[in-house]
C-alpha positions as CSV (number, residue, x, y, z in Angstrom):
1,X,-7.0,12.0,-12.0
2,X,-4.1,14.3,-13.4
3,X,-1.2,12.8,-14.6
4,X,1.2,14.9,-12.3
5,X,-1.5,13.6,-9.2
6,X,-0.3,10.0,-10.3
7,X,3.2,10.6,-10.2
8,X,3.2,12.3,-6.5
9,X,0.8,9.6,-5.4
10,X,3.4,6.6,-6.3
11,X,6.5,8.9,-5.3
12,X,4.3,9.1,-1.9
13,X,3.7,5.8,-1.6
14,X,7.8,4.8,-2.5
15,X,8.9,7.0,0.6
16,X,6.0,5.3,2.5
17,X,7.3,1.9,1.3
18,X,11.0,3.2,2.5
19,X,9.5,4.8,6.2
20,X,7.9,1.1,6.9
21,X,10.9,-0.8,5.9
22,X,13.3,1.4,7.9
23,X,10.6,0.7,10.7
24,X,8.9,-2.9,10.7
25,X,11.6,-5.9,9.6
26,X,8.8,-7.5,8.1
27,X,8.9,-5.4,5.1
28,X,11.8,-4.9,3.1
29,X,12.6,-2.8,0.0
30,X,15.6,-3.1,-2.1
31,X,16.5,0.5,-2.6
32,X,14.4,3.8,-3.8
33,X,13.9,2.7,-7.4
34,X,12.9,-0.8,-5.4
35,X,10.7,1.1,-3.4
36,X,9.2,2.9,-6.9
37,X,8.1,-0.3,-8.6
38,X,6.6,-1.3,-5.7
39,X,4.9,1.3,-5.3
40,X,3.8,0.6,-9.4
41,X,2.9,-2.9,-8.7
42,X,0.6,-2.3,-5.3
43,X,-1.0,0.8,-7.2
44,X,-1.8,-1.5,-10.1
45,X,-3.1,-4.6,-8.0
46,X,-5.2,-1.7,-5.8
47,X,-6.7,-1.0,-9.3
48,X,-7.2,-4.0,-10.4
49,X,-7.4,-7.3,-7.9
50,X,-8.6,-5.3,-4.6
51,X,-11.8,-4.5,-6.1
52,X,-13.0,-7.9,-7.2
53,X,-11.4,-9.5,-3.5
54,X,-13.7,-6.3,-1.9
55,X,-16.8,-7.5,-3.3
56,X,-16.2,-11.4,-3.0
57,X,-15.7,-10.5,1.1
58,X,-18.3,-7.6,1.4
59,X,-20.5,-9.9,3.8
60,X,-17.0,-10.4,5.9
61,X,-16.1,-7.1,5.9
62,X,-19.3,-5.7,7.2
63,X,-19.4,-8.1,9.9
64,X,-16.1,-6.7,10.8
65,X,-17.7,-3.2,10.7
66,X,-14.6,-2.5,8.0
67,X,-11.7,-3.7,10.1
68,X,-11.3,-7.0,7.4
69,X,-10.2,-4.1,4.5
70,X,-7.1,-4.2,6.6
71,X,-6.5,-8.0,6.0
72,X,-7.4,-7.4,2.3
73,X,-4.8,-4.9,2.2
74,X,-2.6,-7.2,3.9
75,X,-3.6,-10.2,1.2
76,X,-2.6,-7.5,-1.9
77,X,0.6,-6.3,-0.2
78,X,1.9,-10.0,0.1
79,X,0.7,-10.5,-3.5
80,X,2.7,-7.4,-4.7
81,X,5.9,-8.9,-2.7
82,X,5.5,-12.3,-4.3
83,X,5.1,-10.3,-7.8
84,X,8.2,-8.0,-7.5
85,X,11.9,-9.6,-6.0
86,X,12.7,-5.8,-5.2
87,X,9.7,-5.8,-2.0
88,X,10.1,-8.8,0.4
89,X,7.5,-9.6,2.7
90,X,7.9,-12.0,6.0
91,X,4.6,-13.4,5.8
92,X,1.0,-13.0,6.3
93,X,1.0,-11.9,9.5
94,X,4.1,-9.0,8.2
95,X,1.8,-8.0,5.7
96,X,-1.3,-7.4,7.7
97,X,0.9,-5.2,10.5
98,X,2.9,-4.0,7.5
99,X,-0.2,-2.8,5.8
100,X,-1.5,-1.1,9.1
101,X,1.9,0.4,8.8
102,X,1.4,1.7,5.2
103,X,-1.9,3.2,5.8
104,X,-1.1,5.3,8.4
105,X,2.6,6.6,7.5
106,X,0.9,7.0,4.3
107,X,-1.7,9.1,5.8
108,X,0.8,11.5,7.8
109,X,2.6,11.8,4.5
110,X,0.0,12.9,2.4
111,X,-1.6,15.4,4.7
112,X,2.1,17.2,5.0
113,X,2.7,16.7,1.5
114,X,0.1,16.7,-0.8
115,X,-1.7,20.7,-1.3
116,X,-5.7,20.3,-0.7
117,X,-6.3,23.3,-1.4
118,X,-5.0,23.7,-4.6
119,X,-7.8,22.9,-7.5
120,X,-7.7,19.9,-9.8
C-alpha cells in the first residue's frame, strides 16, 4: 500500500470516527486530532491484535456465518478506547453498535471519497 493510500485511509477513518460520535453517544472523540490518533491506534490494533483474535474465534465466526467479525470489531474498538484517553467508549455493548456504526459510515465514505479507478 502507497504511502499517500495510508494517509487518506486514517484521515477516512478520523471523519468516520467524528460522523459516529456526532451520531451514537456511545462513542465519543475529543476533537479532530482526537479523532486522528484514534484512527492511528484502531489501524494499528486492526494490524496487529485482530488477526491473531480472528484465528483464535474462526470456529465461532463461521458458526455465525461471519456475523461474530462484528463483535471482534467491537472487542478492538473498546481496546483502542481503553488505549487512547482521546476516544471514549460506553461499553461493550457501545462498541459492538458503535462498530456496526463505523463499518458502514466508513463504507459510504470511502465509495464517495476514495477514486477506484485511478491505478496504484
Amino acid at each position: 500500500m502507497k504511502r499517500h493510500s495510508f494517509i487518506v485511509r486514517l484521515v477516512i477513518n478520523a471523519i468516520v470516527f467524528l460522523v459516529v460520535s456526532s451520531l451514537y453517544s456511545g462513542i465519543n472523540v475529543d476533537s479532530f486530532w482526537a479523532a486522528l490518533v484514534a484512527a492511528l491506534v484502531l489501524g494499528l490494533l486492526n494490524a496487529l491484535v485482530k488477526p491473531f483474535l480472528f484465528i483464535v474465534t474462526l470456529p465461532i465466526n463461521i458458526l455465525t456465518f461471519g456475523l461474530f467479525t462484528f463483535v471482534l470489531n467491537g472487542i478492538i474498538l473498546l481496546l483502542a478506547g481503553s488505549l487512547y484517553s482521546g476516544l471514549q467508549v460506553a461499553g461493550f455493548g457501545a462498541a459492538i453498535v458503535g462498530a456496526i456504526l463505523f463499518a458502514i459510515v466508513n463504507a459510504v465514505l470511502s465509495a464517495l471519497l476514495v477514486d477506484h479507478d485511478r491505478p496504484g
